[in-house]
C-alpha positions, 0 to 999 in steps of 0.5 A: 069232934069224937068221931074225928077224935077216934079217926086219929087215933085209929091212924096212930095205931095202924102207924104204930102196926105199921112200924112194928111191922116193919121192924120184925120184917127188917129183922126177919130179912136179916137173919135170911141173909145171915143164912144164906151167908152161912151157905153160900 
């Protein structure tokens, strides 16, 4: 039971990685394209 326990948690924090991830990603690609607005 504690090993399939430390399995879910395990998953929980990699989804939650993932999801910060994702988030700076998005942000980061957002201010790419407010730059390449400026330029153009």
């Amino acid at each position: 039971m504690r090993i399939a326990v430390n399995k879910t948690r395990k998953i929980k924090v990699r989804a939650k990685n993932t999801v910060k991830n994702d988030r700076t990603f998005s942000i980061r690609f957002e201010a790419n394209q407010a730059k390449q607005e400026k330029l153009s």
